[in-house]
Structures are given as C-alpha cells and as structure tokens.
C-alpha positions as CSV (number, residue, x, y, z in Angstrom):
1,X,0.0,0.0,0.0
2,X,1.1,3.6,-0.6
3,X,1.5,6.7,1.7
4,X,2.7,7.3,4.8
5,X,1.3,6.3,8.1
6,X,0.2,9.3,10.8
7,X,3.4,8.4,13.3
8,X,5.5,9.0,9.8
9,X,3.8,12.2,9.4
10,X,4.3,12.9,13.4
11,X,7.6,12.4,12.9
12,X,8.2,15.2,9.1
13,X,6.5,17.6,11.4
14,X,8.5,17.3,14.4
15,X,11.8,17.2,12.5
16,X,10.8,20.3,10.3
17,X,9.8,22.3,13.4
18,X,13.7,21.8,15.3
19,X,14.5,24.7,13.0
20,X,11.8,27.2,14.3
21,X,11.3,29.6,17.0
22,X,8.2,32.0,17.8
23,X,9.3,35.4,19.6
24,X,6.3,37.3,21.4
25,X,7.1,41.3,21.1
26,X,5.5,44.3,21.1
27,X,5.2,46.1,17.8
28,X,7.2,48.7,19.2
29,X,10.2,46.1,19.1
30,X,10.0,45.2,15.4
31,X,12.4,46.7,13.1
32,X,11.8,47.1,9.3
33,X,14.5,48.5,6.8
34,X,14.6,47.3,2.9
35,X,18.1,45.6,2.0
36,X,17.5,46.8,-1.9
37,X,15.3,43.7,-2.6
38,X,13.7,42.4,-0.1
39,X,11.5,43.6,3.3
40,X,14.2,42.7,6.5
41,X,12.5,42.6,9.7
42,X,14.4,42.7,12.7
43,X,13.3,40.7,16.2
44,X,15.1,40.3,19.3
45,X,18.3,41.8,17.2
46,X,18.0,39.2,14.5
47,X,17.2,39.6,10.8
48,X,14.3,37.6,9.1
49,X,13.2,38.2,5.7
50,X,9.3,37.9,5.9
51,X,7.5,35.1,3.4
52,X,4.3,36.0,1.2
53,X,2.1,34.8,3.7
54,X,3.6,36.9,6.5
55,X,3.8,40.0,4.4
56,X,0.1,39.9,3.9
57,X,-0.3,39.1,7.7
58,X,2.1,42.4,8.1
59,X,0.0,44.5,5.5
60,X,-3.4,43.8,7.9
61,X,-1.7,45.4,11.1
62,X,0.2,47.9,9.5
63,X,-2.8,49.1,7.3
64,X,-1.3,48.6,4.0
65,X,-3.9,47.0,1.4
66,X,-3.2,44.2,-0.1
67,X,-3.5,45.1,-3.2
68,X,-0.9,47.7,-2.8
69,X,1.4,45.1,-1.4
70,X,0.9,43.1,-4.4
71,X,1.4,46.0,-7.1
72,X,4.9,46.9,-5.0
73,X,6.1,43.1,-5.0
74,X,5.4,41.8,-8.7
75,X,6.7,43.4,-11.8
76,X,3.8,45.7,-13.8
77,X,2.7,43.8,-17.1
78,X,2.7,44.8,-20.7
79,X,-1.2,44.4,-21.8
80,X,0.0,40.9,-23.7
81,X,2.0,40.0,-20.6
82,X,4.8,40.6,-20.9
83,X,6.8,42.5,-18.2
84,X,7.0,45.9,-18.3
85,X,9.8,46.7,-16.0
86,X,10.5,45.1,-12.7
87,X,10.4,46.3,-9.3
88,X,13.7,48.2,-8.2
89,X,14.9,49.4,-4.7
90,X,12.7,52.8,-5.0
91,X,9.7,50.6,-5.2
92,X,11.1,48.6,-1.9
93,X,11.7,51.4,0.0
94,X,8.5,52.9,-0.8
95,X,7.1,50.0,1.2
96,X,8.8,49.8,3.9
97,X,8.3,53.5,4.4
98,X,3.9,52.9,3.9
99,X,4.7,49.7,6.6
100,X,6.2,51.7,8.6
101,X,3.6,54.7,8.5
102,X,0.8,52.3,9.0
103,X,1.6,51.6,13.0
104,X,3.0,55.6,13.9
105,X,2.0,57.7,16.4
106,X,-0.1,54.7,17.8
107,X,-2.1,54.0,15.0
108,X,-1.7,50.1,16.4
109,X,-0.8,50.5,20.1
110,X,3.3,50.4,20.7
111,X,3.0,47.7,23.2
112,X,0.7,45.4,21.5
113,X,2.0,42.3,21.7
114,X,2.4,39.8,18.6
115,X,4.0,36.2,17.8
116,X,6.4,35.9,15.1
117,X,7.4,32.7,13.8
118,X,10.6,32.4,12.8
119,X,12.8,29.8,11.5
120,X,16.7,29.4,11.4
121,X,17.0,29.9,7.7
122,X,16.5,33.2,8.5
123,X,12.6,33.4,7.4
124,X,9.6,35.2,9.3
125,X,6.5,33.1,8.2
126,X,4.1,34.2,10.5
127,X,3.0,37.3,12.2
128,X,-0.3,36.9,14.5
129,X,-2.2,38.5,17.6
130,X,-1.5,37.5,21.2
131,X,-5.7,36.2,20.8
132,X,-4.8,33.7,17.8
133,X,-5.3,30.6,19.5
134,X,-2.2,27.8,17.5
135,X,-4.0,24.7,17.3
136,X,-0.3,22.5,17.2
137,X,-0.3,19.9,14.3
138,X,1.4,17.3,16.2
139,X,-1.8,17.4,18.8
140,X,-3.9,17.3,16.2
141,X,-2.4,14.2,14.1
142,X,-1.8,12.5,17.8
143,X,-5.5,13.2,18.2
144,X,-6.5,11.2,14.8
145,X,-4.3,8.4,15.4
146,X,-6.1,8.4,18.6
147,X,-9.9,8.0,16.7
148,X,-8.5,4.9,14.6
149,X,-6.9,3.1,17.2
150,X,-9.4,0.3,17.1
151,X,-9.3,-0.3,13.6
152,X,-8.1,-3.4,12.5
153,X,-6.2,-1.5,9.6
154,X,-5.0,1.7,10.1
155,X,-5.4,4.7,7.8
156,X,-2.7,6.2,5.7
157,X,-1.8,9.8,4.0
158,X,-2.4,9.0,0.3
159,X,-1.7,12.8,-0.3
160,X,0.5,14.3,2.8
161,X,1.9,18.0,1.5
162,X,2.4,19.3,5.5
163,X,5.2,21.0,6.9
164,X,5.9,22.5,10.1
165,X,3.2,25.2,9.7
166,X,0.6,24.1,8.1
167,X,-0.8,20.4,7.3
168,X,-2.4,19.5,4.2
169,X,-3.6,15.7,3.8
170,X,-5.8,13.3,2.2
171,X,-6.0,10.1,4.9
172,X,-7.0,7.1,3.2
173,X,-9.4,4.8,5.5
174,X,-8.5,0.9,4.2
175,X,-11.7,-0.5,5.3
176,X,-13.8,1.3,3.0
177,X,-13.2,0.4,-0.2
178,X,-15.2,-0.7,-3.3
179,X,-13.8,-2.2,-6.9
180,X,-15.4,-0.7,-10.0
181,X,-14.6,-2.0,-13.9
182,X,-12.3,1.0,-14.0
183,X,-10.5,1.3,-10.9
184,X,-10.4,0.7,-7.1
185,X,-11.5,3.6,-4.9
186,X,-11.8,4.2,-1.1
187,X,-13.2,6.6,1.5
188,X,-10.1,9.5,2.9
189,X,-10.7,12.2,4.9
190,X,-9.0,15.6,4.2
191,X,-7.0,17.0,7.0
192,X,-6.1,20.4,6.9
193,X,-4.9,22.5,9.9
194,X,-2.4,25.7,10.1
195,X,-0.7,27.2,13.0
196,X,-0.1,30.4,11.2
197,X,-3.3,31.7,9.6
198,X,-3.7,30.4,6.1
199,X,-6.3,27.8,7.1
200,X,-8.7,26.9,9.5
201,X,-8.6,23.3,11.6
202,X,-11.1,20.8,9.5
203,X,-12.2,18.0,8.1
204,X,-14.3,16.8,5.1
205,X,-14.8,13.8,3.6
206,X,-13.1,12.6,0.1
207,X,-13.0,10.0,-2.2
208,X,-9.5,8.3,-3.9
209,X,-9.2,6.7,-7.0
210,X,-5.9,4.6,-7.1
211,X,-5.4,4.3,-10.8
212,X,-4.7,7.6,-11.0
213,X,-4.6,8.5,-7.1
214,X,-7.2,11.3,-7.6
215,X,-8.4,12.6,-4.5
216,X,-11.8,14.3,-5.0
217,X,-13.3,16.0,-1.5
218,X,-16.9,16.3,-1.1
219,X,-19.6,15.5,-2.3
220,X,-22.4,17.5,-0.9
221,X,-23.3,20.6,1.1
222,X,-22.3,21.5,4.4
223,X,-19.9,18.9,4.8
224,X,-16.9,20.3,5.4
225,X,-16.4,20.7,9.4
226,X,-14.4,23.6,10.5
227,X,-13.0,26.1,13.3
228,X,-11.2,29.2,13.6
229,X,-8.0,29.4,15.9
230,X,-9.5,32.5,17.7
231,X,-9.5,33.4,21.0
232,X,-9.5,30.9,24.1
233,X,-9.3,26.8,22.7
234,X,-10.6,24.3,25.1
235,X,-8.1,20.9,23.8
236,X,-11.0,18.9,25.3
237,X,-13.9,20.2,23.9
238,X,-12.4,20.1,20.2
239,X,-10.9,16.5,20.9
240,X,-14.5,15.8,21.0
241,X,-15.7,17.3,18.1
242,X,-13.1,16.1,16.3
243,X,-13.7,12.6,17.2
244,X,-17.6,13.0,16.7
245,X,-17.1,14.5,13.3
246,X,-14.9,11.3,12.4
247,X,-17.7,8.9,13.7
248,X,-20.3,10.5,12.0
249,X,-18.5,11.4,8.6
250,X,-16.4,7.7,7.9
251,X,-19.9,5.4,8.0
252,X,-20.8,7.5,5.2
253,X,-17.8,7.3,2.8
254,X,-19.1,5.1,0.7
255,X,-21.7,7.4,-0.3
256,X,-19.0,9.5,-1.8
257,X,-17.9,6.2,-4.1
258,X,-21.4,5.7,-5.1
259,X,-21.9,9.6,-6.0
260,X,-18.8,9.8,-8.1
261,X,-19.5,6.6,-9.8
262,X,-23.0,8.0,-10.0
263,X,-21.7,10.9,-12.8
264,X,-20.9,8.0,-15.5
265,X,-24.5,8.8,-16.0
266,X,-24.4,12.4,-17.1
267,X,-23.5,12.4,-20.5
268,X,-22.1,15.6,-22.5
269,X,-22.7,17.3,-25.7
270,X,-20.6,20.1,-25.4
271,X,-17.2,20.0,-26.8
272,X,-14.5,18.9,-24.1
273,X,-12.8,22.5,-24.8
274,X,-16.1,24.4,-24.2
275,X,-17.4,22.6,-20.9
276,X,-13.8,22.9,-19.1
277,X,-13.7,26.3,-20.4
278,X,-17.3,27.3,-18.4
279,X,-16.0,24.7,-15.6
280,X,-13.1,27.2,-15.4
281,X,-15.3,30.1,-15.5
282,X,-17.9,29.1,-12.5
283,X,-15.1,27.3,-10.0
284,X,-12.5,30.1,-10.9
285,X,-10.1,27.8,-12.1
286,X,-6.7,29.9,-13.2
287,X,-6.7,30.6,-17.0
288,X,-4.4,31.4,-19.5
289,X,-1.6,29.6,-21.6
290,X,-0.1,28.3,-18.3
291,X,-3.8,28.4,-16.3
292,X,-5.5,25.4,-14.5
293,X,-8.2,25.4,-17.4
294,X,-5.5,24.5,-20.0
295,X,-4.3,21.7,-17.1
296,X,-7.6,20.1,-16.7
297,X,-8.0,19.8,-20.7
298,X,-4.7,18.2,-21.0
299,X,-5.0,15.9,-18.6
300,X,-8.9,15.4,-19.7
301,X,-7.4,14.8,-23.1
302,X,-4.7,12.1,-21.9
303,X,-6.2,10.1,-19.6
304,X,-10.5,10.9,-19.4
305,X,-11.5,10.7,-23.4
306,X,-13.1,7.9,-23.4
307,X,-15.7,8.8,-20.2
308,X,-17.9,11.4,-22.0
309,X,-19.6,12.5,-18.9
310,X,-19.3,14.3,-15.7
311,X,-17.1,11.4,-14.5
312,X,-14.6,12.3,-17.2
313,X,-15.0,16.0,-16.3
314,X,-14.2,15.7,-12.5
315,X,-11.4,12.9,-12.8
316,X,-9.1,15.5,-15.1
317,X,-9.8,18.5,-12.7
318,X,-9.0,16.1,-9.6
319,X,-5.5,15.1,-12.1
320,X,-5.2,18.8,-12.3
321,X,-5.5,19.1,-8.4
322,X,-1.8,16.7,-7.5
323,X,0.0,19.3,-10.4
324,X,-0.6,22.5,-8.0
325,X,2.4,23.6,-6.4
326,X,0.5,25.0,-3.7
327,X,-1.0,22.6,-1.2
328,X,-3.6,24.6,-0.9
329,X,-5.1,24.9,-4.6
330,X,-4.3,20.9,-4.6
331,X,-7.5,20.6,-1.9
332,X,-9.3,23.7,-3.3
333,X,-9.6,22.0,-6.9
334,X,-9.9,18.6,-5.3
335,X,-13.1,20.5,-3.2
336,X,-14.1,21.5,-7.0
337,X,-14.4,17.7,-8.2
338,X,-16.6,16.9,-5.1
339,X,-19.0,20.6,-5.9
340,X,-18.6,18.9,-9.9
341,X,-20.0,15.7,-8.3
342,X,-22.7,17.2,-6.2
343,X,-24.2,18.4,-9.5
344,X,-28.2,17.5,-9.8
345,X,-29.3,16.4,-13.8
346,X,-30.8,20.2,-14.3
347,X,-27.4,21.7,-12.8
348,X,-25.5,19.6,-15.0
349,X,-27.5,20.2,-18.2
350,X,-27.3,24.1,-17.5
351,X,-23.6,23.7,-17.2
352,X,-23.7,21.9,-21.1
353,X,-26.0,24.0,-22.8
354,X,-23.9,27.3,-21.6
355,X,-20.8,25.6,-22.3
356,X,-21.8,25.3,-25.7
357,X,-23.0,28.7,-26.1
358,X,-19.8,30.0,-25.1
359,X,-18.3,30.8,-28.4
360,X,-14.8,30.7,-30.0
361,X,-13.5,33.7,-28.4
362,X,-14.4,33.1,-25.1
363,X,-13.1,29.5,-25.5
364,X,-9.6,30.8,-26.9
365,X,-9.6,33.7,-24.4
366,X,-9.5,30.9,-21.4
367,X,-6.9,28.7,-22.8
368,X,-4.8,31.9,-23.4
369,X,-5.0,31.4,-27.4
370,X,-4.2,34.8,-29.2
371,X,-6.4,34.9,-32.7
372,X,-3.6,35.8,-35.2
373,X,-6.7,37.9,-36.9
C-alpha cells in the first residue's frame, strides 16, 4: 500500500519544526529597513526576511492594502504579458516606508504584543495577535491516530503535502473500499490544519481513485467541518468534536464512491474544450496559456477521453489538483471535483448548454489562445 502512516507524518513535522522559534514582542520592538530587494525585519536583534504569507499578515496590522502590497512586489505587465519593468529598490523602499507609516503615532498600540514565527533559515513566516489561538499539528495528528486506534487497519496519507506550519492531507481509510470496472476507490478524509493563519482546523470527507490516485473532497453541502483558531481553545472540547465528526463522517464514505460513480450517468454534448472552459469560468479555475483550465483539458485529453460525462470531467480537474504547487489549490480544486460531483441532472444540463453557447473567443480567451486575426 502507498502513503505514509500518521506516526510517519508525526515524525516530518516534528523534524521540520527543530528549526523554528516563535518570539512574542511588542510592535514597538519590530524593526523594518529594505536591504534593496527584499523587506528585513528585525526581532530580538536578529534579521528575518518575511515570506508572502507573513507580508500579507504584516499589510493587515500595519494598514497597508493588499492590493498595494501586491502591485509593490510583482513586476507591472505589458497588456499581452509581458513585463513591463521590474520592481527596483525605490519601489522597496517605498514600502517599507507605507509599513512603517501604517503603526506611527499609535495608529496600532506600541505595546501590543504579537507572535512571530521564525525559522533558522533566516525566514519570518508568520505574524499573529497575542488572541490567535495555535492549534499544534502534532496534537492534532496524535489526536487522529487516537480515533483509529481500534481499527483493525490503520489509515494512511495517500496525499501528505504538511510541513511544520501548516498540514495538508488526504488520509485514506482501508476499510472502505469498493472495486469498480475502471478502478479501485476508497473513502479518505482531508485534514487540513495551520498554526499560522492560512487555514482553519477541519475536516471533510473525500474519495480516492488509485489508478490515477485522484483525491476528489466532497460531495455534498455543508460537509466540510471547520474552526477558527481565535480566542481561548478548550483541547477537550475540540478532541470531542473532532472525534464526533470522524464517527459521524467515515460510515458514510461510501456514499461519496457511489456519488462519483453515479456521474458516469451524465453524459455531455458540449465540446470537451467548451465545458472545461465554463468549468473554469464558474469554479474560478486559473486561465491562460499556463492556467488550471489548460491543465484540466490536458490531462482530460490524456487520460479521461473515453468517459464522455461528468465522471470524465471531475477525474481531469482532480489530475489537475496533485500538479498544483501550492498545497492549498491541490485541496481547493480537489473540493471543486466533489462541488462537480454534487451536481443534480438540471445543474448539469445548465452547465452543457452554456458551455456550448460560449463561443470561440471566449473558449480561446480561457486557454490563453491569441487569434492571429
């Protein structure tokens, strides 16, 4: 069997956190100065160079927009693309100085305190209140091996993309299982959990395919259980929603099997280019010449040609999902399979008849195609 085992995922995240420290300051105490390139942040007389995620985190406190932070960190775009110029040391220094201007004359309190995670490579990835509430990983994963500990077989990470920080993970449960002509598939539970503020604690039930070791999460509404690391965290009371959420959500896995199987049934007339393309549209899949939408027809188009039908449709965009780069949009466009999946006959024969309706240049526009007219 594949993936790793939750003690083997204890075990990444314990060794990836030996390299990390979190310093508690006030504001007051946090230095910023540009080096030319980058934002350097100094803490407890040490220099970290902040990631995106902790810039954005910065940008909130120090009441800098985002999209300013953005347009001062990316180079500005010819209309076709192309780039303009790049960002210099002007444009760096202008930021620090609007970072800097945002927490003056106590526009945030001087002794306000907030937790900065660092790490001995010399990057700040996190900057959050004294009130966020870290839910650790470790406690967490301990926690789930704890729920299947009287399973004759235990469950395994198909997917594991976690680190330190944040945890990202499809857990495969062996004993629910069912063989179809095409492939094998089983019930898995996502996992996601971040002690740094990109994502809530939660679960949600998913569905792998092992000839292509799709995960696709979800399958109907309200399913996806949740909780914000805010304020005061009673350990007890989550341990016990967690666990209930487990009981209640693994009896009905197979559901998810049966519901994915289910879209053999809902054939297409569309043109495979035209149905991804309003796919990409209404689930805000990335376009362009290097975009999701041109993904999910590729891999549609290798590997899901002969399944003309919804099954076809959500098995390329759950291929799509394991070539993201960033955990996250992995699990966002595996959550888009399981919203495909939950699709009733009229919501499905909406989608077609739209799809074909799109026209040419809409099509092209999506996949990034330039008319040479």
């Amino acid at each position: 069997m594949s993936g790793i085992t939750i003690d083997q995922a204890i075990e990444k995240v314990v060794d990836q956190r030996r390299t990390r420290q979190d310093i508690q300051v006030p504001i007051s105490k946090l230095g910023m100065e540009s080096n030319g390139r980058e934002l350097v942040c100094t803490i407890d007389g040490q220099d970290y160079i902040p990631t995106e995620h902790a810039m954005r985190q910065m940008a909130s406190w120090m009441n800098v927009s985002h999209a300013v932070l953005k347009q001062y960190t990316n180079p500005v775009l010819k209309q076709n693309g192309d780039i303009r110029y790049k960002r210099d040391a002007r444009d760096m220094d202008l930021l620090v100085s609007l970072f800097k201007n945002g927490i003056r004359d106590g526009r945030v309190e001087p002794d306000k305190e907030f937790k900065f995670r660092t790490y001995t490579d010399g990057t700040l990835r996190a900057m959050v209140s004294d009130r966020y509430a870290i839910i650790d990983n470790v406690w967490y994963l301990e926690m789930l091996k704890g729920a299947f500990s009287d399973y004759a077989e235990q469950p395994l990470f198909e997917h594991w993309r976690g680190d330190a920080d944040t945890i990202y993970g499809d857990l495969r449960i062996p004993a629910i299982s069912h063989t179809s002509n095409d492939s094998d598939y089983g019930g898995m539970l996502f996992i996601g959990n971040c002690e740094i503020g990109k994502a809530r604690i939660s679960i949600c039930p998913a569905v792998w395919r092992m000839i292509c070791t799709n995960g696709m999460m979800g399958w109907g509404r309200g399913q996806r259980w949740s909780k914000v690391h805010r304020g005061e965290v009673d350990l007890k009371v989550l341990a016990g929603d967690i666990t209930a959420k487990i009981n209640e959500t693994v009896p009905t896995l197979m559901n998810g099997i049966n519901a994915l199987l289910g879209t053999k049934d809902r054939k297409f007339e569309a043109n495979p280019s035209e149905l991804i393309a309003q796919v990409a549209n209404e689930y805000k899949l990335s376009t362009g010449g290097t975009g999701q939408a041109v993904q999910v027809l590729d891999q549609y188009g290798k590997h899901e040609s002969a399944f003309r039908n919804l099954f076809g449709i959500v098995n390329a965009v759950t291929r799509t999902a394991q070539l993201q780069k960033d955990p996250a949009e992995q699990f966002r466009l595996e959550e888009v399979g399981g919203q495909l999946t939950n699709l009733d006959s009229k919501q499905w024969d909406r989608l077609n008849t739209v799809a074909m309706a799109l026209g040419k240049e809409k099509v092209e526009k999506t996949y990034g195609i330039v008319s040479s007219s």
